[in-house]
N, CA, C and O atoms as CSV, one atom per row, in Angstrom:
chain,resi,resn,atom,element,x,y,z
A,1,UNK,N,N,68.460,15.913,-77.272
A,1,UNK,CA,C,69.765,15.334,-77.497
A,1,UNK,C,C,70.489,15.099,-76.162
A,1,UNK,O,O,71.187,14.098,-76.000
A,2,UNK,N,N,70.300,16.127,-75.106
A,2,UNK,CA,C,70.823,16.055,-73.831
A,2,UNK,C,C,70.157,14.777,-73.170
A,2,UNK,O,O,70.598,14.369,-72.096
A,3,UNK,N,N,69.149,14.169,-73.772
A,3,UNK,CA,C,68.669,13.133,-72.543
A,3,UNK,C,C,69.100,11.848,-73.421
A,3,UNK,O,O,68.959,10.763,-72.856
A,4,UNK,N,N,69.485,11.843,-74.418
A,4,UNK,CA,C,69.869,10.930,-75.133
A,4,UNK,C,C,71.487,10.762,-74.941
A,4,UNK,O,O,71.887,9.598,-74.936
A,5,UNK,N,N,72.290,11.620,-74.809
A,5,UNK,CA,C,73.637,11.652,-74.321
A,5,UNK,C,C,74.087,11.427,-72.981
A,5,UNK,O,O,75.237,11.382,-72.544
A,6,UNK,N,N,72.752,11.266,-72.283
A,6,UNK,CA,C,73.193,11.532,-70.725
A,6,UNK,C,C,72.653,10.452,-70.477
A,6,UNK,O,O,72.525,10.530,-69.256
A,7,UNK,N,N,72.122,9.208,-70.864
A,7,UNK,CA,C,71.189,8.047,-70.139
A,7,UNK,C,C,72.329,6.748,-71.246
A,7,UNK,O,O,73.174,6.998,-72.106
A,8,UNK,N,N,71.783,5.289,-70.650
A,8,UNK,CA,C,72.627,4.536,-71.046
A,8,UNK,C,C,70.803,3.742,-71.681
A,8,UNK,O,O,69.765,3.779,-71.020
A,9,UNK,N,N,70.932,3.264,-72.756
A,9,UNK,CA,C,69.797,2.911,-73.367
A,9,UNK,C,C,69.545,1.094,-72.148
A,9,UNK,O,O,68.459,0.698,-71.726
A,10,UNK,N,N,70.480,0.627,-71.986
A,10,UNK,CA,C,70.256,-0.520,-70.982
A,10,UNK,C,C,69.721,-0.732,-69.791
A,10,UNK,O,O,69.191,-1.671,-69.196
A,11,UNK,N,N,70.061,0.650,-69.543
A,11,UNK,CA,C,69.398,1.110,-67.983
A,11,UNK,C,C,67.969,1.743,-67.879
A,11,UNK,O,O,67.279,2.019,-66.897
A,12,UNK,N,N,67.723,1.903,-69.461
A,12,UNK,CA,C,66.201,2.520,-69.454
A,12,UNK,C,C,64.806,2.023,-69.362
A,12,UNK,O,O,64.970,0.864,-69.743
A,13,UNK,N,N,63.830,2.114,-69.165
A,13,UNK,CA,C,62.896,1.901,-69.344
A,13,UNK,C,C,62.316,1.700,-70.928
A,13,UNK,O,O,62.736,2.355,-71.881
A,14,UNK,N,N,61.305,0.700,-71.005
A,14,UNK,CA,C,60.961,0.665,-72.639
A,14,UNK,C,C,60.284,2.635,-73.188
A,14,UNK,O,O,60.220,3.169,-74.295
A,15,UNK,N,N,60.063,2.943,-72.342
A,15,UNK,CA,C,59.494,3.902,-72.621
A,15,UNK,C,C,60.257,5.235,-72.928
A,15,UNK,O,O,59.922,6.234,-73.565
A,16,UNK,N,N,61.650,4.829,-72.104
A,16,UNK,CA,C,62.342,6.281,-72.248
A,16,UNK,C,C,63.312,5.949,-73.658
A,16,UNK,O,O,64.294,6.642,-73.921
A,17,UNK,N,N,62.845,4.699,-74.575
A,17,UNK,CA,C,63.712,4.271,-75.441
A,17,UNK,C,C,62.915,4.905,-76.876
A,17,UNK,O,O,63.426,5.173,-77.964
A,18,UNK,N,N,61.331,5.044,-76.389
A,18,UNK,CA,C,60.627,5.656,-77.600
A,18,UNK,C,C,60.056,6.923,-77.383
A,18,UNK,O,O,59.072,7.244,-78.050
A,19,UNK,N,N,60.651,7.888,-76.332
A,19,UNK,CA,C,60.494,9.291,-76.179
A,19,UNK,C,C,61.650,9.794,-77.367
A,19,UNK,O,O,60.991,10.189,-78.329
A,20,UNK,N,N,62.415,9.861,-77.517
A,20,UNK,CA,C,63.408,10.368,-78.212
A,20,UNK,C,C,63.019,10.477,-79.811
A,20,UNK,O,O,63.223,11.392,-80.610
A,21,UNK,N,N,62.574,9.585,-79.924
A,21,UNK,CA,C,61.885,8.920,-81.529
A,21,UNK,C,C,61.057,9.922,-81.474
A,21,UNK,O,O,61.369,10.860,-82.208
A,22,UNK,N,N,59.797,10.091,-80.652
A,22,UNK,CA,C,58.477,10.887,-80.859
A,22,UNK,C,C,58.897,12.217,-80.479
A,22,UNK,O,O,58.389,12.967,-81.313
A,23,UNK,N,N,59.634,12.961,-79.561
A,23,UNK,CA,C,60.012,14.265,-79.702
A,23,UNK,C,C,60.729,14.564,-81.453
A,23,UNK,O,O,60.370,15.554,-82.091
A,24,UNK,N,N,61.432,13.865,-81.850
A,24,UNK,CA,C,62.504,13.555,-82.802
A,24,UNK,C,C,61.484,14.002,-84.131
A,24,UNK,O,O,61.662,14.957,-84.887
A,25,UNK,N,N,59.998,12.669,-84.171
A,25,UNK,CA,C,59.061,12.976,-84.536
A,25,UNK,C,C,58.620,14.650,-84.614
A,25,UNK,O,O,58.841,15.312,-85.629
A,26,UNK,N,N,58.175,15.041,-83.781
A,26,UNK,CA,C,57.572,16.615,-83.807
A,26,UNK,C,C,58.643,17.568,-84.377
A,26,UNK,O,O,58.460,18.423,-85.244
A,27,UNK,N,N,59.488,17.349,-83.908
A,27,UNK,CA,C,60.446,18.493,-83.954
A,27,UNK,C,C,60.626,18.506,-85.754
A,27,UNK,O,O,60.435,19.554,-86.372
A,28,UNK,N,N,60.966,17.363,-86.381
A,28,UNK,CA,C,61.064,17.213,-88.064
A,28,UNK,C,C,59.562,17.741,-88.494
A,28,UNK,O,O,59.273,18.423,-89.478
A,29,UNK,N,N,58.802,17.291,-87.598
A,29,UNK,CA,C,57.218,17.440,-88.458
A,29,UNK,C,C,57.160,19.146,-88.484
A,29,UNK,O,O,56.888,19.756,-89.518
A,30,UNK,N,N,57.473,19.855,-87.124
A,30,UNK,CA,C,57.196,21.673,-87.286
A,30,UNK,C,C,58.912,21.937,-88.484
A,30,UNK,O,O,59.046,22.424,-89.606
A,31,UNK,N,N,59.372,21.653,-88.024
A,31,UNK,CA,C,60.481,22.379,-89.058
A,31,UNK,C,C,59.970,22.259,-90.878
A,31,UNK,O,O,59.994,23.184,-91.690
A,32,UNK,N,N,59.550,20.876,-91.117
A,32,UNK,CA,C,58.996,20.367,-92.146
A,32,UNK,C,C,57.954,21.217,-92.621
A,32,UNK,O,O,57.575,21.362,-93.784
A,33,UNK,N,N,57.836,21.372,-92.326
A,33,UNK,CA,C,55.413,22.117,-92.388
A,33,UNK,C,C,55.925,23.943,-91.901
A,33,UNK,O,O,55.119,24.866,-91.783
A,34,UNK,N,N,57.284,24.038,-91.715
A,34,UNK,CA,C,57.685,25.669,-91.660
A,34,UNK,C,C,58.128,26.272,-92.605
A,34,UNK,O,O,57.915,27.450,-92.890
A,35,UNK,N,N,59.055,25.181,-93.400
A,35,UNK,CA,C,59.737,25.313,-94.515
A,35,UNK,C,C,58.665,25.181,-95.459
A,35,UNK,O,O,58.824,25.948,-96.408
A,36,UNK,N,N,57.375,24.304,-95.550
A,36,UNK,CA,C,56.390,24.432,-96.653
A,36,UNK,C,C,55.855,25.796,-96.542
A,36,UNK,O,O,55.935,26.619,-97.454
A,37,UNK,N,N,55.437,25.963,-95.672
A,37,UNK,CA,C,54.717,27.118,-95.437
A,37,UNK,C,C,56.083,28.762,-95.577
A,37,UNK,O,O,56.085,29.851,-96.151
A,38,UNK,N,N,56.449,28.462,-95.224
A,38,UNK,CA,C,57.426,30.081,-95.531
A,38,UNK,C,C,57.651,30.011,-97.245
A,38,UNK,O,O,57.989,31.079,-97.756
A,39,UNK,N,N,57.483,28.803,-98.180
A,39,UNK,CA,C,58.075,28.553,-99.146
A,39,UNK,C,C,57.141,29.659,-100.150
A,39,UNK,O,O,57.542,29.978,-101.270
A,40,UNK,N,N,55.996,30.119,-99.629
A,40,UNK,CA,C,54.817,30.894,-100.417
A,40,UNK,C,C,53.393,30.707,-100.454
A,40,UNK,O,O,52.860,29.890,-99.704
A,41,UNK,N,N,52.699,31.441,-101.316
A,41,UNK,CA,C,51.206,31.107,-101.481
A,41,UNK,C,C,51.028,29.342,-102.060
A,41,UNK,O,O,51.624,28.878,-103.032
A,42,UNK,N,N,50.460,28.899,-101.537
A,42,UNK,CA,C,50.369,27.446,-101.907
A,42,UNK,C,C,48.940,27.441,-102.953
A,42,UNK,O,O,47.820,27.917,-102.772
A,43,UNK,N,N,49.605,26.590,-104.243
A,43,UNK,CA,C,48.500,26.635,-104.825
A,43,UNK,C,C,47.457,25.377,-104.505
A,43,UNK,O,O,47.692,24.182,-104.327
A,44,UNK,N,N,46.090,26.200,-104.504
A,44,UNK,CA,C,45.230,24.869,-103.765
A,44,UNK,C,C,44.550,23.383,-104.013
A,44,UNK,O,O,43.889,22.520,-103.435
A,45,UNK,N,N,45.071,23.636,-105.066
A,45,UNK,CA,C,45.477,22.216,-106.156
A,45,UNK,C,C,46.317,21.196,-105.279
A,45,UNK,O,O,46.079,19.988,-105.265
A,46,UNK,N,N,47.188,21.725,-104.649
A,46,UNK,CA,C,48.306,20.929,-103.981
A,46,UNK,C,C,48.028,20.711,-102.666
A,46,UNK,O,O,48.812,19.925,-102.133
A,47,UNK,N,N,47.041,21.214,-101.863
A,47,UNK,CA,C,46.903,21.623,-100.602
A,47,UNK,C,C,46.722,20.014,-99.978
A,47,UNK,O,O,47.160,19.889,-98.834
A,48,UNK,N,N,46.417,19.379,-100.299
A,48,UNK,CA,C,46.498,17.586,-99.265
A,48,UNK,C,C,47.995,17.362,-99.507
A,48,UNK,O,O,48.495,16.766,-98.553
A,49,UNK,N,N,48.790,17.625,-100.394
A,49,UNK,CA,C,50.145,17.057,-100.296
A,49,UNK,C,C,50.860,17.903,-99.581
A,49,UNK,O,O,51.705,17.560,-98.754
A,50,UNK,N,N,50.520,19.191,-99.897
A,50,UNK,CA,C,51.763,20.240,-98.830
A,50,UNK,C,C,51.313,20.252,-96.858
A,50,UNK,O,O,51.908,20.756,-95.905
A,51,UNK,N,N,50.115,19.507,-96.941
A,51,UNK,CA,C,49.333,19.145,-95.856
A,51,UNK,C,C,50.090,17.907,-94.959
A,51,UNK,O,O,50.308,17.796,-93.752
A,52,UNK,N,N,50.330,17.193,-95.910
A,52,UNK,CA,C,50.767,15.842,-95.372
A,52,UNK,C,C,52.086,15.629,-95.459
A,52,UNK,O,O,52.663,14.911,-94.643
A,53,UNK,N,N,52.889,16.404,-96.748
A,53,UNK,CA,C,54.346,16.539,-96.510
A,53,UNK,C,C,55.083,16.439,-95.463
A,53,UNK,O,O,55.985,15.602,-95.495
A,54,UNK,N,N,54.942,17.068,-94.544
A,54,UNK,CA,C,55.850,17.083,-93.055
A,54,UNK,C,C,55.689,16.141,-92.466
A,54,UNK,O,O,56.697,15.708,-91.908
A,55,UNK,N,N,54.123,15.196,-92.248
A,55,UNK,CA,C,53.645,14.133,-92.004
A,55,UNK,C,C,54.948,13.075,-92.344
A,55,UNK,O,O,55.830,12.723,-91.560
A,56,UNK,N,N,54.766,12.678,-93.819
A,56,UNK,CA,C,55.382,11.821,-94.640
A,56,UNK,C,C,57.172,11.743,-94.090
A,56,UNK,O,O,57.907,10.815,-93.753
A,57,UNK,N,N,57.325,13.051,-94.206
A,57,UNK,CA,C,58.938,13.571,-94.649
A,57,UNK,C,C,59.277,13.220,-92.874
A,57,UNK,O,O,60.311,12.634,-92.552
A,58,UNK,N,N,58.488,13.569,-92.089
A,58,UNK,CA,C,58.894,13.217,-90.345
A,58,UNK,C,C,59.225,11.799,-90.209
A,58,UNK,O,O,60.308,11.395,-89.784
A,59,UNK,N,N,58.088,10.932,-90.649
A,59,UNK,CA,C,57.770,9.654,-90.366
A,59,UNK,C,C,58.781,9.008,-91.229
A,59,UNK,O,O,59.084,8.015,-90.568
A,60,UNK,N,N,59.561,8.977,-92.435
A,60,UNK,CA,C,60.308,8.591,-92.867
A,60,UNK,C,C,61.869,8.607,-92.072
A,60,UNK,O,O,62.790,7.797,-91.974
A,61,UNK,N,N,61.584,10.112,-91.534
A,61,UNK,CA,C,63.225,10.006,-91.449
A,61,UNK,C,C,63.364,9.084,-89.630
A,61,UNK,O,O,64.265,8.397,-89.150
A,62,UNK,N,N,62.556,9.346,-89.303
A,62,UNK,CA,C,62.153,8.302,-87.723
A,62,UNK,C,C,62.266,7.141,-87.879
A,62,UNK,O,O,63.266,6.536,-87.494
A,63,UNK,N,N,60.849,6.334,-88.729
A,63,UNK,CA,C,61.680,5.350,-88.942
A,63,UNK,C,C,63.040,4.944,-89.633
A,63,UNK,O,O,63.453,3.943,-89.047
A,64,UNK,N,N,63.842,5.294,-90.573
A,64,UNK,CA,C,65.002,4.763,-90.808
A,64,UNK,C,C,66.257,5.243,-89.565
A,64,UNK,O,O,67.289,4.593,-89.397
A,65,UNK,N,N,65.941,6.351,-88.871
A,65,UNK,CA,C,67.174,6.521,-87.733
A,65,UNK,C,C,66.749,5.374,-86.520
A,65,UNK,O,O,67.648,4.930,-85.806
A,66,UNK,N,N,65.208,4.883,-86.314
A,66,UNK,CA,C,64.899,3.883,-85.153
A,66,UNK,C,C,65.414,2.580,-86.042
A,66,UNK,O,O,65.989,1.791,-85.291
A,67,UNK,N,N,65.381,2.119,-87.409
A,67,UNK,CA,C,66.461,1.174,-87.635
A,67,UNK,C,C,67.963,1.100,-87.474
A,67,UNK,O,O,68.671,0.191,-87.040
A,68,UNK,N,N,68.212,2.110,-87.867
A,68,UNK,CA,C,69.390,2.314,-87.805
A,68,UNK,C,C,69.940,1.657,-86.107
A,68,UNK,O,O,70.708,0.717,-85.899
A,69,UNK,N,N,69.162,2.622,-84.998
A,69,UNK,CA,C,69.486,2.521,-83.806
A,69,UNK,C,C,69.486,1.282,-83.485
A,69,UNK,O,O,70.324,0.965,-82.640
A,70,UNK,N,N,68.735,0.380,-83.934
A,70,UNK,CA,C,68.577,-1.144,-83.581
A,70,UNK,C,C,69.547,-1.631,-84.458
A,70,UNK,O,O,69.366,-2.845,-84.555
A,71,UNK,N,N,70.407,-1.302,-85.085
A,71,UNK,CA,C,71.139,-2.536,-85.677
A,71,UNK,C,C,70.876,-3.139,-87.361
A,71,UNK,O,O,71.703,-3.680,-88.095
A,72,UNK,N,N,69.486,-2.835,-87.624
A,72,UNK,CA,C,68.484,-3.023,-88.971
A,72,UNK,C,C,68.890,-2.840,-90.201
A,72,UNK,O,O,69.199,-3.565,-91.146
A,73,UNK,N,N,68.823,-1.693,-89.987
A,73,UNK,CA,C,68.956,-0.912,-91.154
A,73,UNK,C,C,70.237,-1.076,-92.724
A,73,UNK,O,O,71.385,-0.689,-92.941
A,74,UNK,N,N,69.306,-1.774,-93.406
A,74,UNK,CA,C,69.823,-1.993,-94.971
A,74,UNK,C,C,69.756,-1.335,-95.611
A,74,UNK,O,O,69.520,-0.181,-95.251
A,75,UNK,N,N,69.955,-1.716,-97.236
A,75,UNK,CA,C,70.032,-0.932,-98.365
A,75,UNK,C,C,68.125,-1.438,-98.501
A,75,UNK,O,O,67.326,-0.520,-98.687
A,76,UNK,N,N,67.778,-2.388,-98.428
A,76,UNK,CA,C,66.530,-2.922,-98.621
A,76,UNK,C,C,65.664,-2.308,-98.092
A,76,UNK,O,O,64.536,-2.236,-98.578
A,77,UNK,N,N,66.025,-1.708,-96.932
A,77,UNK,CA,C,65.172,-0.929,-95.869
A,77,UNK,C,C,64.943,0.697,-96.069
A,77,UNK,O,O,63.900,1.351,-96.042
A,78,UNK,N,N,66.213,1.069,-96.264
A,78,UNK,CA,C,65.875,2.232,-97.339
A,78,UNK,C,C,65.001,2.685,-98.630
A,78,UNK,O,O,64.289,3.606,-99.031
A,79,UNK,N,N,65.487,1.524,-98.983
A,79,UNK,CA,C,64.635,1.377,-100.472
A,79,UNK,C,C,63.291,1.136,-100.286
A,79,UNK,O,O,62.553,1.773,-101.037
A,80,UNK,N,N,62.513,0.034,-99.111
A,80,UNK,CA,C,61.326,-0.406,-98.992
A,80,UNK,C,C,60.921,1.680,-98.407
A,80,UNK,O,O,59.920,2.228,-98.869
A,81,UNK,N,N,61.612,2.238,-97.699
A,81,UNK,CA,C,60.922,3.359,-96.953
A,81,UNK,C,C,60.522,4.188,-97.794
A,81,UNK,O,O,59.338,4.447,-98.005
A,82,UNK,N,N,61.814,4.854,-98.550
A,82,UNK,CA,C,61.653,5.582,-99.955
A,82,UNK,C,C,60.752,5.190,-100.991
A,82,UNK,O,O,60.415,6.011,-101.844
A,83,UNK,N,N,60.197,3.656,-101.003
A,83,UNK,CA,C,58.923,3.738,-102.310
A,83,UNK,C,C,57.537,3.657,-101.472
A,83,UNK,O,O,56.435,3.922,-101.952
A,84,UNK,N,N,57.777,3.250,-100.150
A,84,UNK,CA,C,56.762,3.393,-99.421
A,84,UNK,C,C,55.855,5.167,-99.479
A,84,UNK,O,O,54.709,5.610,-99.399
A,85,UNK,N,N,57.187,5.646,-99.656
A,85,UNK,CA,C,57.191,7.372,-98.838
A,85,UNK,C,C,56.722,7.662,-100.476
A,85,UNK,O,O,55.601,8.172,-100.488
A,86,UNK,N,N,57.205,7.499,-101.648
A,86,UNK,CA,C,56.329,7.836,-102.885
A,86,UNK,C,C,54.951,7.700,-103.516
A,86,UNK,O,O,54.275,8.462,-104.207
A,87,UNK,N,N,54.703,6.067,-102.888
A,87,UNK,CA,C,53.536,5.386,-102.963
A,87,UNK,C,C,52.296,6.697,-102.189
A,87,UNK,O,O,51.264,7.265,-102.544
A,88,UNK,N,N,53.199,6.673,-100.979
A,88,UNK,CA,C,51.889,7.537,-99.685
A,88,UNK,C,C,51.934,9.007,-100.696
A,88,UNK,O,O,50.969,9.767,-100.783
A,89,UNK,N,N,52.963,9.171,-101.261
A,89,UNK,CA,C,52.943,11.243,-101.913
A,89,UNK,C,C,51.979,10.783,-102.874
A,89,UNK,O,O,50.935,11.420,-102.740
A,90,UNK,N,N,51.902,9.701,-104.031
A,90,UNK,CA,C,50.857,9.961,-105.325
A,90,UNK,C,C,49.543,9.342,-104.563
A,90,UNK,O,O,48.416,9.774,-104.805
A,91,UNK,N,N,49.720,8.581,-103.882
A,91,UNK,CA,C,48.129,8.793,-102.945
A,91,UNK,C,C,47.407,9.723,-102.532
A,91,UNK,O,O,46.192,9.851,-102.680
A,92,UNK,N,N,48.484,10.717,-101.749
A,92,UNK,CA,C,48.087,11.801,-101.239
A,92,UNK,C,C,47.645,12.614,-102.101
A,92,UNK,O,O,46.575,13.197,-101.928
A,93,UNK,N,N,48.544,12.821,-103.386
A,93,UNK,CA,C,48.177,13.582,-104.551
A,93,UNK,C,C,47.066,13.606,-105.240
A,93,UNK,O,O,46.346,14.566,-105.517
A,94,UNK,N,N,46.917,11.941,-105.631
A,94,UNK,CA,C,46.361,11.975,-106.637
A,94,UNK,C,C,44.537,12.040,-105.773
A,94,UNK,O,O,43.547,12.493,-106.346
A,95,UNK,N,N,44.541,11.449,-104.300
A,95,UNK,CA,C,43.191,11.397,-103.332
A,95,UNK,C,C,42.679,13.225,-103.516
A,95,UNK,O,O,41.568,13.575,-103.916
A,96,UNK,N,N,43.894,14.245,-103.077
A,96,UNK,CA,C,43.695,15.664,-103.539
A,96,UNK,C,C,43.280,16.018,-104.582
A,96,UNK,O,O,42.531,16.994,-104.625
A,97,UNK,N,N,43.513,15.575,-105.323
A,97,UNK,CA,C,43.144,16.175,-107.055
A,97,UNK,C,C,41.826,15.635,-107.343
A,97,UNK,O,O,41.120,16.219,-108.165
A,98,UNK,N,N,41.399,14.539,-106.731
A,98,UNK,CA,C,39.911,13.854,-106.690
A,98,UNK,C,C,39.147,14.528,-106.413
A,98,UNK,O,O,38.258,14.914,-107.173
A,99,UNK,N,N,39.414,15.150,-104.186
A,99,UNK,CA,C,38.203,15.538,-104.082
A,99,UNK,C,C,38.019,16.788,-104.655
A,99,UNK,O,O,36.945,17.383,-104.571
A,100,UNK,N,N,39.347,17.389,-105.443
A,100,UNK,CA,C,38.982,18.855,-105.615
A,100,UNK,C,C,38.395,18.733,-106.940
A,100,UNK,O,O,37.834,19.785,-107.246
A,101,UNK,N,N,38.333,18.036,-107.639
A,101,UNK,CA,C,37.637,17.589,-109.264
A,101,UNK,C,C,36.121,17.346,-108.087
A,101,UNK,O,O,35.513,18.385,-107.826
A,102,UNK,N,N,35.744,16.412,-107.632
A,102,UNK,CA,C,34.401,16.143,-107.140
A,102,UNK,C,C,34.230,17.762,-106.128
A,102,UNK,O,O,33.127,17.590,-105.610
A,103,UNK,N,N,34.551,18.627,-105.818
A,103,UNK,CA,C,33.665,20.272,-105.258
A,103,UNK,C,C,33.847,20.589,-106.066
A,103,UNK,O,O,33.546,21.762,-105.842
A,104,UNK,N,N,34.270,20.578,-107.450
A,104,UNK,CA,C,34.194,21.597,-108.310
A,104,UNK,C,C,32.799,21.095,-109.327
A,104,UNK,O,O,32.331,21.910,-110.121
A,105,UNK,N,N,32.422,20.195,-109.250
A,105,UNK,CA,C,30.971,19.513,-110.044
A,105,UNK,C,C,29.852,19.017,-109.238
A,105,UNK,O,O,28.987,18.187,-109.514
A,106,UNK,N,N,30.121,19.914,-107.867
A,106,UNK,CA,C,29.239,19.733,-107.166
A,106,UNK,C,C,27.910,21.250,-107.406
A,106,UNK,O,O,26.870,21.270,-106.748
C-alpha cells in the first residue's frame, strides 16, 4: 500500500503499474487458502474446490479492482466476473467429483 501511495502512476514504469495487482494477487490468495484451511477437516469429496478456492476468490477480486483502476469497471463487468467465477467453481466441482468417482472404480 506504501508503494502505491507514495508513486504517481504517470511517472511509472509499465511494470511498476502491475506489481501492485500481483502482490495484491498473493496476499488475497494466502489469506483465502488460510481461512479454508483453519475452517476444519476438509471433506475429500471437496478437495479440487477448496484447492482452487483462493485461486478463483484472488483472481476475481484483482481483476475487478484492475478495472476499476482503469476507469472500466461496470455493472456488466461485475456480472460477466461473478458468472465467470461460478462457471470456473461447478467446473472445478463437478471435474473433482469425476476424478474421485473414476479412483474409486479403479
Amino acid at each position: 500500500m506504501a508503494f502505491i501511495s507514495l508513486s504517481k502512476p504517470a511517472n511509472l514504469p509499465s511494470w511498476g503499474l502491475i506489481v501492485p495487482f500481483i502482490l495484491l494477487y498473493f496476499a488475497m490468495r494466502f489469506t483465502v487458502g488460510l481461512a479454508v484451511e483453519t475452517k476444519g477437516q476438509v471433506n475429500p469429496h471437496f478437495h479440487a474446490v477448496v484447492r482452487w478456492l483462493p485461486v478463483v476468490v484472488a483472481l476475481s477480486v484483482v481483476v475487478i479492482l484492475a478495472l476499476q483502476s482503469i476507469g472500466q469497471l461496470s455493472t456488466r463487468d461485475v456480472i460477466a466476473v461473478v458468472l465467470l467465477v461460478m462457471l470456473g467453481y461447478f467446473y472445478v466441482h463437478r471435474n473433482g467429483s469425476n476424478q474421485k468417482n473414476k479412483n474409486l472404480h479403479r
